[in-house]
DRENDO-1510 file (C-alpha; in Angstrom, 1 decimal, always signed):
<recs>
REC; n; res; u; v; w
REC; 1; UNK; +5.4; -55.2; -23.3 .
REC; 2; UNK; +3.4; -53.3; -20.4 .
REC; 3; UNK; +6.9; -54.6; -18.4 .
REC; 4; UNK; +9.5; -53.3; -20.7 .
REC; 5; UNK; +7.4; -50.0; -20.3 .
REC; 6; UNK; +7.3; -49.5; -16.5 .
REC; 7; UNK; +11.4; -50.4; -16.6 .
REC; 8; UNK; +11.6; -47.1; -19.4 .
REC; 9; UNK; +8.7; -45.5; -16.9 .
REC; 10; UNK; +11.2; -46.0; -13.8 .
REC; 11; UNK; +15.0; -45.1; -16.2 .
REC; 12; UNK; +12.9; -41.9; -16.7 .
REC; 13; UNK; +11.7; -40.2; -14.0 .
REC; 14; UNK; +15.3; -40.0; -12.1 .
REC; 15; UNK; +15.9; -37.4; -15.2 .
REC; 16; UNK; +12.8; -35.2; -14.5 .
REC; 17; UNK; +14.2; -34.3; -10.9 .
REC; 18; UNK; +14.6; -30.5; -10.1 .
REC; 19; UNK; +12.9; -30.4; -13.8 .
REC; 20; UNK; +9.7; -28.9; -12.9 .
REC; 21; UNK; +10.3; -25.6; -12.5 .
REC; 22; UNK; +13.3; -24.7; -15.6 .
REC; 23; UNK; +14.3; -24.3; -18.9 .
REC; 24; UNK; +15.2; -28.7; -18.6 .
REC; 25; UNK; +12.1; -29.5; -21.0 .
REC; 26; UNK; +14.0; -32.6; -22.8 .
REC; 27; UNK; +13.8; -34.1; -19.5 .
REC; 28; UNK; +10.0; -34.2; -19.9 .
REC; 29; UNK; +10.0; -35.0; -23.5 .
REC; 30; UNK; +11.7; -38.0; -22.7 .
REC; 31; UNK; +9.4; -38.7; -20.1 .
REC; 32; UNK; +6.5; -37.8; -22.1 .
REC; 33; UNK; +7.7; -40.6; -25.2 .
REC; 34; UNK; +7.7; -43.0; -22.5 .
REC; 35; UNK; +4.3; -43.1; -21.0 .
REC; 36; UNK; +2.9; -42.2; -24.7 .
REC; 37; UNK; +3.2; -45.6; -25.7 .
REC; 38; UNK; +0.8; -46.8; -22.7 .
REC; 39; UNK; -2.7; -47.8; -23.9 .
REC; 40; UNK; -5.6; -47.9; -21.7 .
REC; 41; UNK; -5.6; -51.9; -21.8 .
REC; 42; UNK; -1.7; -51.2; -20.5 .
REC; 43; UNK; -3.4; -49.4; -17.2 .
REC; 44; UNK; -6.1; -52.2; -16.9 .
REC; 45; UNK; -3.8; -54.7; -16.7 .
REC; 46; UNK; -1.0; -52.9; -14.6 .
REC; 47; UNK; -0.2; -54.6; -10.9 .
REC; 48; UNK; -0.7; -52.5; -7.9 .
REC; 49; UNK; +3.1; -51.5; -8.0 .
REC; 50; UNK; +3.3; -51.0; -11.6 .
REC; 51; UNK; +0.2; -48.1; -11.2 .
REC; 52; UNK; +2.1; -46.7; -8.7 .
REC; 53; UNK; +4.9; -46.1; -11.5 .
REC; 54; UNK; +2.8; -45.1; -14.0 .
REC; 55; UNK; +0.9; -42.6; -11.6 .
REC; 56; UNK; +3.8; -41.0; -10.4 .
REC; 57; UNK; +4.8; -40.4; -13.7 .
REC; 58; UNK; +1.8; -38.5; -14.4 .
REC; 59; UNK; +2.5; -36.8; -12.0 .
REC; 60; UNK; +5.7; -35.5; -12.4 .
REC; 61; UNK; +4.8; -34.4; -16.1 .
REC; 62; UNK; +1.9; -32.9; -14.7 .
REC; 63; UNK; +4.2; -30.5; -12.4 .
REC; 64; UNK; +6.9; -30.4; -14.6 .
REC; 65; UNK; +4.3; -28.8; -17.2 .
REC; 66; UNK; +3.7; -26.0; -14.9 .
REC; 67; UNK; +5.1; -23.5; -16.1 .
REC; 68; UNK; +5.8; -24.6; -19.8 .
REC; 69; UNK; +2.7; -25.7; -20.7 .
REC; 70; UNK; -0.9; -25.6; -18.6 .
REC; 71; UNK; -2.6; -27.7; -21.2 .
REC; 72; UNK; -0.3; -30.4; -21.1 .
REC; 73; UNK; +0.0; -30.0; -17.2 .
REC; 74; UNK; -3.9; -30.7; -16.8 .
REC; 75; UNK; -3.6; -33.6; -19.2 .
REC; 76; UNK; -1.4; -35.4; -16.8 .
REC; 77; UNK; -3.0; -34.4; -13.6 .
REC; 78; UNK; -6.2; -35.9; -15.0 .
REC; 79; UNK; -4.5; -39.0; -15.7 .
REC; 80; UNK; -3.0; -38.9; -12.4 .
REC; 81; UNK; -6.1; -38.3; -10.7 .
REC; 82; UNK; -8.1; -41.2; -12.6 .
REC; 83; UNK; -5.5; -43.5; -11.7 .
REC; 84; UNK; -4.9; -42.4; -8.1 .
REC; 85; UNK; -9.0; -42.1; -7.7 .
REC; 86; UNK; -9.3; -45.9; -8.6 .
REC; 87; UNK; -7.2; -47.1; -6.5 .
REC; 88; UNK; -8.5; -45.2; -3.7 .
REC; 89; UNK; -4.9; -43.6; -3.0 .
REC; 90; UNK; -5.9; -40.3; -0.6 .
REC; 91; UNK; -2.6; -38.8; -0.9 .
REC; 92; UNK; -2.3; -39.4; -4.6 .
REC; 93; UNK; -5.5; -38.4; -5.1 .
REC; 94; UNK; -5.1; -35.2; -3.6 .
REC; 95; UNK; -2.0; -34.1; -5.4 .
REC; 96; UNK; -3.5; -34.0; -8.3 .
REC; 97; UNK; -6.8; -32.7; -7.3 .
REC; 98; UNK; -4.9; -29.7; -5.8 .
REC; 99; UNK; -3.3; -29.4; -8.9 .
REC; 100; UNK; -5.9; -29.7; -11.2 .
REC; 101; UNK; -8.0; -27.4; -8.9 .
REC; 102; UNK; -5.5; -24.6; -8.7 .
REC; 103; UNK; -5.3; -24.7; -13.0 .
REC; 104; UNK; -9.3; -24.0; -12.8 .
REC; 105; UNK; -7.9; -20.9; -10.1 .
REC; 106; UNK; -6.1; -19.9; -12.7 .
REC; 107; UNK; -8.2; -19.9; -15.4 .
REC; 108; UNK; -10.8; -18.1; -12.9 .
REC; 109; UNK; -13.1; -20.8; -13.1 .
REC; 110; UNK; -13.3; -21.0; -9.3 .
REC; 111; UNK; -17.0; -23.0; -8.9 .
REC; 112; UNK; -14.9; -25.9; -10.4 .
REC; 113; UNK; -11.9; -25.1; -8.5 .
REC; 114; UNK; -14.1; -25.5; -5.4 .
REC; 115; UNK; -14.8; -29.1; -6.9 .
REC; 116; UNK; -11.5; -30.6; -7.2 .
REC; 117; UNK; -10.5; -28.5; -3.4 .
REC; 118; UNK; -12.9; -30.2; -1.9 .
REC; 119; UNK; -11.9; -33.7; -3.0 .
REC; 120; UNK; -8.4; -32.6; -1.8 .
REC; 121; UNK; -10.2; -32.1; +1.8 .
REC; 122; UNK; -11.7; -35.5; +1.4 .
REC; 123; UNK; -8.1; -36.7; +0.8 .
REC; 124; UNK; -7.0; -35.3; +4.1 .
REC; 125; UNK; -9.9; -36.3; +6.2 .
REC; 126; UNK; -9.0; -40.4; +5.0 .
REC; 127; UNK; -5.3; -39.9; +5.9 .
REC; 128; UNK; -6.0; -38.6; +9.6 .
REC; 129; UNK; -8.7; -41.6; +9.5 .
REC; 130; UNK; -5.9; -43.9; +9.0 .
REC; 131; UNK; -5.7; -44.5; +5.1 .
REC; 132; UNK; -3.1; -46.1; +3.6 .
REC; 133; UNK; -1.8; -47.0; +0.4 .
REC; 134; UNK; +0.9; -49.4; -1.2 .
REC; 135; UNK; +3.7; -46.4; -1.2 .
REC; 136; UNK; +2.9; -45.8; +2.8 .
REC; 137; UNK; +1.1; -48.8; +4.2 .
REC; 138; UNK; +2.0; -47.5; +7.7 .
REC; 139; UNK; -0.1; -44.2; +7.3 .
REC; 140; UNK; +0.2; -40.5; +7.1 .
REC; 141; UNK; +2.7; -39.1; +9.4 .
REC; 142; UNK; +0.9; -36.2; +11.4 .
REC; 143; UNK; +3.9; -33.6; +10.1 .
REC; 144; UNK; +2.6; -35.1; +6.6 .
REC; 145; UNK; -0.7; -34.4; +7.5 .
REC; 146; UNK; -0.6; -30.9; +8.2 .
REC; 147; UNK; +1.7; -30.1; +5.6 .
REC; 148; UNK; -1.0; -31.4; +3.0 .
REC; 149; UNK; -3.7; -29.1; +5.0 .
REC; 150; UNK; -2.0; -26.0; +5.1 .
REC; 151; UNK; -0.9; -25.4; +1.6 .
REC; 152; UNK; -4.6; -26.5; +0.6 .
REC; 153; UNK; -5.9; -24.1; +3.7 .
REC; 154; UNK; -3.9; -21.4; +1.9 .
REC; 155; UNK; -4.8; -22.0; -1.9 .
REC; 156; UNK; -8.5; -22.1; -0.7 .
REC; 157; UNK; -8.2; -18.9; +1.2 .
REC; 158; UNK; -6.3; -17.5; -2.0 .
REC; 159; UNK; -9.6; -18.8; -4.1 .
REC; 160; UNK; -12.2; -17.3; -1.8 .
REC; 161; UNK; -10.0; -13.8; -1.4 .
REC; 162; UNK; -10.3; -13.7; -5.5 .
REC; 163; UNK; -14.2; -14.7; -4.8 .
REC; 164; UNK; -14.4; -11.2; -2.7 .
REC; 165; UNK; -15.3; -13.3; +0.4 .
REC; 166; UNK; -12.7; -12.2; +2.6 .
REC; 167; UNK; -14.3; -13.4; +6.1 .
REC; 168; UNK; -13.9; -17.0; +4.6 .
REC; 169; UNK; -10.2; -16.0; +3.1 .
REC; 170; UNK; -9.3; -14.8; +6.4 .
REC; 171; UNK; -10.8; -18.2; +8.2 .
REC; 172; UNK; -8.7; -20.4; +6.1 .
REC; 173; UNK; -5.3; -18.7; +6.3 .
REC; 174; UNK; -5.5; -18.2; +9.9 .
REC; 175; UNK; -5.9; -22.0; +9.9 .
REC; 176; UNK; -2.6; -22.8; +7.7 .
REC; 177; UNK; -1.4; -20.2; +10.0 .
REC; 178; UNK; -1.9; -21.6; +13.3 .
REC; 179; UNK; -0.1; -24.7; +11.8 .
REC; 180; UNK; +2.8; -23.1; +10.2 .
REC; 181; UNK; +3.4; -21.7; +13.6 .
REC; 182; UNK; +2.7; -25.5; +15.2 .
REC; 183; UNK; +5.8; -26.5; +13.1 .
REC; 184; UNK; +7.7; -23.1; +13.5 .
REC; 185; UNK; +7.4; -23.1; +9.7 .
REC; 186; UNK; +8.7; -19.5; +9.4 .
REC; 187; UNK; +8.5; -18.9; +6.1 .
REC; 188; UNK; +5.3; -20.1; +5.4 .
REC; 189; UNK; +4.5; -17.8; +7.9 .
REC; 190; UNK; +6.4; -14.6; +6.2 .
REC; 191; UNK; +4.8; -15.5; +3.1 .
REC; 192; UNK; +1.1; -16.0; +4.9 .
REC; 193; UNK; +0.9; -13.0; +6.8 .
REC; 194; UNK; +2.6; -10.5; +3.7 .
REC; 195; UNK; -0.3; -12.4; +1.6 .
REC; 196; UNK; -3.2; -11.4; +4.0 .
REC; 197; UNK; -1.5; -8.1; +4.0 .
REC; 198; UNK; -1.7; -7.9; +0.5 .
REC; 199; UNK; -5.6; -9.1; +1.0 .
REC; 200; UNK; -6.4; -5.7; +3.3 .
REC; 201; UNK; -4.4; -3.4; +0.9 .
REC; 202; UNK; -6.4; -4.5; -1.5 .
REC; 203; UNK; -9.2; -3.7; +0.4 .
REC; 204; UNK; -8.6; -0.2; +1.6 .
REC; 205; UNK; -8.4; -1.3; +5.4 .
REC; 206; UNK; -4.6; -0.1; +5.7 .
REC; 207; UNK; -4.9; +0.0; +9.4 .
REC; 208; UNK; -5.0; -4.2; +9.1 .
REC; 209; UNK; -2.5; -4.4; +6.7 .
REC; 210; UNK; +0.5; -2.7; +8.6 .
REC; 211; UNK; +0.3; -5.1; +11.5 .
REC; 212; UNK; +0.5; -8.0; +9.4 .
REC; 213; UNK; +3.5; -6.8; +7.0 .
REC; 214; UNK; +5.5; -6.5; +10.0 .
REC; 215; UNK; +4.8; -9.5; +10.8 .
REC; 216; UNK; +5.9; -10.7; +7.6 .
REC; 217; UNK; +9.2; -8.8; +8.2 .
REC; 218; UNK; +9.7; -10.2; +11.7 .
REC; 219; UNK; +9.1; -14.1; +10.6 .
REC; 220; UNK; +11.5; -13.4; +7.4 .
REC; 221; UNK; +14.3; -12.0; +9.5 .
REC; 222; UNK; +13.6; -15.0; +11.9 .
REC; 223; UNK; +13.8; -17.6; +9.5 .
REC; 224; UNK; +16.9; -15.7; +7.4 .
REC; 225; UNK; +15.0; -15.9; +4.1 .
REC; 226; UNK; +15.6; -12.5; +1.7 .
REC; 227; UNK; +13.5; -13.2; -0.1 .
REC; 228; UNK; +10.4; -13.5; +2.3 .
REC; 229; UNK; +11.9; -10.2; +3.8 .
REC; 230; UNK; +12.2; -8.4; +0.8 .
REC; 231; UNK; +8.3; -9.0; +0.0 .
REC; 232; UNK; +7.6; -7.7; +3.5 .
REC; 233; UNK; +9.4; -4.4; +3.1 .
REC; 234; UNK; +7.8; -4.0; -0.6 .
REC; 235; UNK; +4.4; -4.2; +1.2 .
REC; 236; UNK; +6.0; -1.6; +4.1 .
REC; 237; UNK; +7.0; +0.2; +1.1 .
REC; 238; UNK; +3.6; +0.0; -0.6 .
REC; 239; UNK; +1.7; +1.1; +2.6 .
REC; 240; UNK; +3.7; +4.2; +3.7 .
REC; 241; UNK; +3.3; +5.3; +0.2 .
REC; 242; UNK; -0.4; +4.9; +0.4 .
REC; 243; UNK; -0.1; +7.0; +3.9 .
REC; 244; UNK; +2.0; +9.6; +2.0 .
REC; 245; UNK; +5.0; +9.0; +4.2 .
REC; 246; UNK; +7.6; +9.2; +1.3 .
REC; 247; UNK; +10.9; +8.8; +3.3 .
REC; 248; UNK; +9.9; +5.5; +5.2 .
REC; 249; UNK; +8.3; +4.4; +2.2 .
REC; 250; UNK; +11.5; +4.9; +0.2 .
REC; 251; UNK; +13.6; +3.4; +2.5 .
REC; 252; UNK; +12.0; -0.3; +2.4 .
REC; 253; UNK; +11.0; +0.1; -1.1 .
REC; 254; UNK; +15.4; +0.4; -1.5 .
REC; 255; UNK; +15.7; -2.9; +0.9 .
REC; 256; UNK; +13.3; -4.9; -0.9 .
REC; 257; UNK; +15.2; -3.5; -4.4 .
REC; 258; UNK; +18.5; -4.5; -3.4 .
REC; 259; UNK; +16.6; -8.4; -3.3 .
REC; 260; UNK; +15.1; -8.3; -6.7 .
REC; 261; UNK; +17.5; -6.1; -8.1 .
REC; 262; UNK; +20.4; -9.5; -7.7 .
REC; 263; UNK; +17.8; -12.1; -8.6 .
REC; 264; UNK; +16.1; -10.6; -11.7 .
REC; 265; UNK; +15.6; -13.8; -13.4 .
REC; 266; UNK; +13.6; -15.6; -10.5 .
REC; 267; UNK; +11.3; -12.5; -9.3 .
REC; 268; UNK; +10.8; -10.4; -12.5 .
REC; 269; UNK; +7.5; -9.5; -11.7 .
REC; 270; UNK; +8.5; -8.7; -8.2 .
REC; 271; UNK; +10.9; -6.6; -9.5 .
REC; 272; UNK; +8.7; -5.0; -11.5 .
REC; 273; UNK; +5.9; -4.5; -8.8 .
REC; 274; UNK; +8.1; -2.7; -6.4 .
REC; 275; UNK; +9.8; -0.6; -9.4 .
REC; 276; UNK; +6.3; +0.7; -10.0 .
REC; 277; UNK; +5.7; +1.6; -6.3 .
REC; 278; UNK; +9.4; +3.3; -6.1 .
REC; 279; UNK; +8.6; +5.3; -9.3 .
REC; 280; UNK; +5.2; +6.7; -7.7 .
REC; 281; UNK; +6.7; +7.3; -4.2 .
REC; 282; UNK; +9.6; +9.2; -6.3 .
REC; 283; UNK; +6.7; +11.4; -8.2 .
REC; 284; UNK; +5.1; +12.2; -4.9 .
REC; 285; UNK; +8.3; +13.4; -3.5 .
REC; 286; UNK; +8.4; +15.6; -6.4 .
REC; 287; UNK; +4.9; +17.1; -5.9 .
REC; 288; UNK; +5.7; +17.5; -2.1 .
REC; 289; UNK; +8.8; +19.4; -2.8 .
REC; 290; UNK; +7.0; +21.4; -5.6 .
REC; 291; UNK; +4.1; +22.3; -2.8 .
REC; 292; UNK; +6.9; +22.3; +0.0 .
REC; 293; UNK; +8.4; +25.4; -2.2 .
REC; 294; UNK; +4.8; +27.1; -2.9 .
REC; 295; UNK; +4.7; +26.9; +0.9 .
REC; 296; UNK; +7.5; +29.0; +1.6 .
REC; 297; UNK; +7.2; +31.3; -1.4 .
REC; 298; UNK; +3.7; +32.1; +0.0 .
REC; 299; UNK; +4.9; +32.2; +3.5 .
REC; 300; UNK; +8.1; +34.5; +2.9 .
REC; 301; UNK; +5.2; +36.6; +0.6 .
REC; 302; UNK; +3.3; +37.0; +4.1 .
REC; 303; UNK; +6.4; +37.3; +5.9 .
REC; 304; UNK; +7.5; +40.2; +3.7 .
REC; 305; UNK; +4.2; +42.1; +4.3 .
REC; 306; UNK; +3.7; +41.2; +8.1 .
REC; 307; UNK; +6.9; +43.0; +8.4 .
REC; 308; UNK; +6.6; +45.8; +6.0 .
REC; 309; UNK; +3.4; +46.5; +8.0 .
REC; 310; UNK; +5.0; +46.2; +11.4 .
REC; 311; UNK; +7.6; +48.8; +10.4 .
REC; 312; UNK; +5.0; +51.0; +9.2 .
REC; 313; UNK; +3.1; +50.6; +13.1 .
REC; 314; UNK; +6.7; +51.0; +14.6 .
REC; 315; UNK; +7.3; +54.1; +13.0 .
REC; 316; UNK; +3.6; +55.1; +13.6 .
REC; 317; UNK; +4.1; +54.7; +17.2 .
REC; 318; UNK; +7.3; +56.3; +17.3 .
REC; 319; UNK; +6.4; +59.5; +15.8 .
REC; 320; UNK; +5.7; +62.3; +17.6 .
REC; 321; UNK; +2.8; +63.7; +18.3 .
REC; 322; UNK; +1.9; +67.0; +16.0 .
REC; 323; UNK; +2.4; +69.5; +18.8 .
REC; 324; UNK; -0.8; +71.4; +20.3 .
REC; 325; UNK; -1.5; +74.7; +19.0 .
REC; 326; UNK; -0.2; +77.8; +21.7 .
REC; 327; UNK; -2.8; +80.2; +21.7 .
REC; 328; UNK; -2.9; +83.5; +23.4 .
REC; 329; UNK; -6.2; +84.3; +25.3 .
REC; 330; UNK; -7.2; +86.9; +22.9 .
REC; 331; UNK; -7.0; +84.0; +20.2 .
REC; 332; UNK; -8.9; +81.5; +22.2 .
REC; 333; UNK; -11.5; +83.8; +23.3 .
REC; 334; UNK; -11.7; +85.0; +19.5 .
REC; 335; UNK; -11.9; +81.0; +18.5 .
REC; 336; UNK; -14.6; +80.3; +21.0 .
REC; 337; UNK; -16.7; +83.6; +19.1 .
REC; 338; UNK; -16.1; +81.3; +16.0 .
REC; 339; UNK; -17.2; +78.1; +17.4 .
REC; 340; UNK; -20.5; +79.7; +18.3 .
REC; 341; UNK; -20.8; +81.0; +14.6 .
REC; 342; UNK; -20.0; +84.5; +15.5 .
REC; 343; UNK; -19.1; +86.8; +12.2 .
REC; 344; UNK; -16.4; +89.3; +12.4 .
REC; 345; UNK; -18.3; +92.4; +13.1 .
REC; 346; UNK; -20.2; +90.9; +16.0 .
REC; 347; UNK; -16.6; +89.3; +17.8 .
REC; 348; UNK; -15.6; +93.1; +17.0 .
REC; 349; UNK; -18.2; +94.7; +18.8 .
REC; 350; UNK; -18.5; +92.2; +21.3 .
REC; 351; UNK; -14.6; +92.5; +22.1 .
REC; 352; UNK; -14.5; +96.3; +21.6 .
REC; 353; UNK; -12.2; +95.7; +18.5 .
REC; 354; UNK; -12.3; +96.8; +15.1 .
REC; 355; UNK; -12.9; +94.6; +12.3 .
REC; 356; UNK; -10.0; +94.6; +10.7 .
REC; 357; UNK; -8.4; +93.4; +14.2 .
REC; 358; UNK; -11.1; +90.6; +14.4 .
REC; 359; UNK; -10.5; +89.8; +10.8 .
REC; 360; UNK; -6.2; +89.8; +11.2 .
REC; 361; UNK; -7.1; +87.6; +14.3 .
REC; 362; UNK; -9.4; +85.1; +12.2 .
REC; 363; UNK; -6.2; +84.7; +10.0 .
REC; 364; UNK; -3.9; +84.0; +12.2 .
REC; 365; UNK; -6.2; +81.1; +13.4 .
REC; 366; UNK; -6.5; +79.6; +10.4 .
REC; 367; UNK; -2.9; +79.4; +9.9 .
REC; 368; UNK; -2.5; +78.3; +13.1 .
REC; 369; UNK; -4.7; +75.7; +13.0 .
REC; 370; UNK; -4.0; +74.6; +9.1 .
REC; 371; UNK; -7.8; +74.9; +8.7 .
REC; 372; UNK; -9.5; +76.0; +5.2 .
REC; 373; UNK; -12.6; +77.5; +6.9 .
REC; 374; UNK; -13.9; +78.6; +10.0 .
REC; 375; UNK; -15.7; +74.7; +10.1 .
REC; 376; UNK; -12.5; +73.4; +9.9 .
REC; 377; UNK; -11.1; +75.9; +12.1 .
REC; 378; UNK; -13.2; +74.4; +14.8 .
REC; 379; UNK; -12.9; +70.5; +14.1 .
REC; 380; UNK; -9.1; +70.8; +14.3 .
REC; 381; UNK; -8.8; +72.9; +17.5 .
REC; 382; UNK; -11.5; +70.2; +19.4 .
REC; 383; UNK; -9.3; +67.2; +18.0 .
REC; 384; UNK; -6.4; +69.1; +19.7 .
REC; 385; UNK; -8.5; +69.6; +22.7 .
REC; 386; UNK; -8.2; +73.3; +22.6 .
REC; 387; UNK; -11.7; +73.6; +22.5 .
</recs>
């Protein structure tokens, strides 16, 4: 029986290509009827090549359960792992302990994420040692190698960076960068570099973020990916918003829209993400135009009375002078009697005049002069520098 099995095992997984990811579950319901009918004493007495089989089955059920159903998808990564663990298979072994670690990820159970990581390192250090295994008894090609090591670099920098502990974060990405680079894997890169962007956003520390955004942008233009250059311009977007600098903000927010915008089915929640930062950068605006016109209001209000007052000066200025008071030297002799506090009859007798005189005089002073009394008399005519 355990023969007629691995034959259904092998028809199947041909159907379960490009199945992982889509709406294609029959694929994996078929799948999934197949290895069902395997019992444990079916596994124990399975040949090398028929484990290898079964274990890639597992396998692909365990991926192809992704995004359908987690449960289902750590079932089979289990399974794979048990299997792959026994037979000491390091590059079997890690799939699924990536796998399996990056469900605990997501499940924010990262002390046993840590675990199943860590086995996955394990993994890696046997292949560069020189494992090998029944599916690749010459080795682990080098490019193998460090393709293995740099998506586990990144998922553990993505697990400390959730931990808080963004030296370590920082450590490990710069490690899957430096071999993403080694290959000239540029969208790897794009993708790195807008994630550690992301990272320092996150953190408040803008002034590291920029640099590495446009780095995003530069490797996603290199490697003619939209989709890497759209996430790049949503984080340019995202940190000229958060440096109030509406128009640039605006303008890559627009480029990374026209991107999601065409493929709303495959980044929904990007879509979402940078619709959110578009709708604040749009209410900003607003606020800066509402501010922008309290500005001017207030200005042209100043302006209005800077020049109201500078007429006022102007005509100030350019008004004449009242003109001084023409006295004849009986009236300024008379007005120095006053100054000293001199009464009518003494000016008179002083002057040889009558009083009536001396008064007649006093009057035409005061007219003169505009003055109320004899104090005011004398105020005036010093202001005028008669006196």
């Amino acid at each position: 029986m355990i023969r007629t099995i691995i034959l259904l095992v092998l028809a199947a997984l041909p159907l379960c290509a490009g199945a992982y990811n889509d709406h294609r579950g029959h694929n994996l319901d078929s799948l999934e009827r197949v290895v069902g009918k395997l019992t444990p004493q079916d596994i124990d007495k399975a040949s090398e090549e028929e484990l290898v089989v079964i274990n890639q089955a597992y396998r692909n059920l365990m991926l192809g359960y992704t995004h359908i159903n987690v449960e289902k998808g750590m079932f089979y990564g289990r399974k794979a792992l048990e299997i792959a663990r026994q037979q000491g298979w390091a590059a079997a072994t890690f799939d699924a302990a990536r796998y399996v670690g990056m469900n605990f990820y997501g499940q924010e159970q990262y002390d046993s994420a840590m675990v199943y990581y860590s086995e996955a390192l394990g993994c890696l250090e046997r292949m560069e040692n020189g494992a090998t295994s029944i599916t690749s008894p010459e080795g682990y090609s080098e490019l193998q190698i460090d393709d293995a090591r740099s998506s586990l670099y990144g998922t553990i920098g993505n697990l400390y960076n959730m931990m808080d502990s963004i030296p370590l974060a920082m450590e490990y990405y710069k490690k899957a960068g430096e071999i993403f680079e080694k290959h000239g894997w540029k969208e790897s890169c794009s993708l790195l570099h807008y994630n550690i962007g992301e990272t320092w956003m996150e953190s408040y520390d803008y002034d590291k973020a920029f640099p590495e955004y446009k780095e995003a942008l530069q490797f996603g233009q290199e490697a003619g990916d939209s989709l890497c250059v759209a996430n790049a311009c949503m984080g340019l977007g995202r940190w000229y918003m958060e440096k109030g600098r509406t128009r640039k903000a605006m303008r890559y927010l627009r480029k990374a829209d026209e991107y999601f915008s065409v493929h709303p089915d495959q980044e929904f929640r990007d879509l979402i993400e940078n619709t959110g930062y578009t709708a604040k950068v749009l209410d900003a605006q607003k606020r800066q135009i509402t501010w922008i016109a309290i500005g001017l209001a207030v200005l042209l209000a100043g302006l209005t009375t800077f020049l109201v007052l500078l007429r006022r000066r102007r005509k100030a200025v350019s008004s004449p002078a009242p003109a001084a008071v023409k006295l004849s030297s009986r009236e300024l002799e008379i007005l120095r009697f006053i100054a000293d506090g001199k009464t009518n009859t003494q000016i008179a007798e002083a002057l040889f005049l009558s009083p009536e005189t001396t008064k007649w005089y006093r009057k035409q002073l005061f007219a003169k002069f505009d003055a109320e009394n004899a104090a005011d008399l004398v105020r005036k005519a010093m202001e005028q520098k008669v006196l």
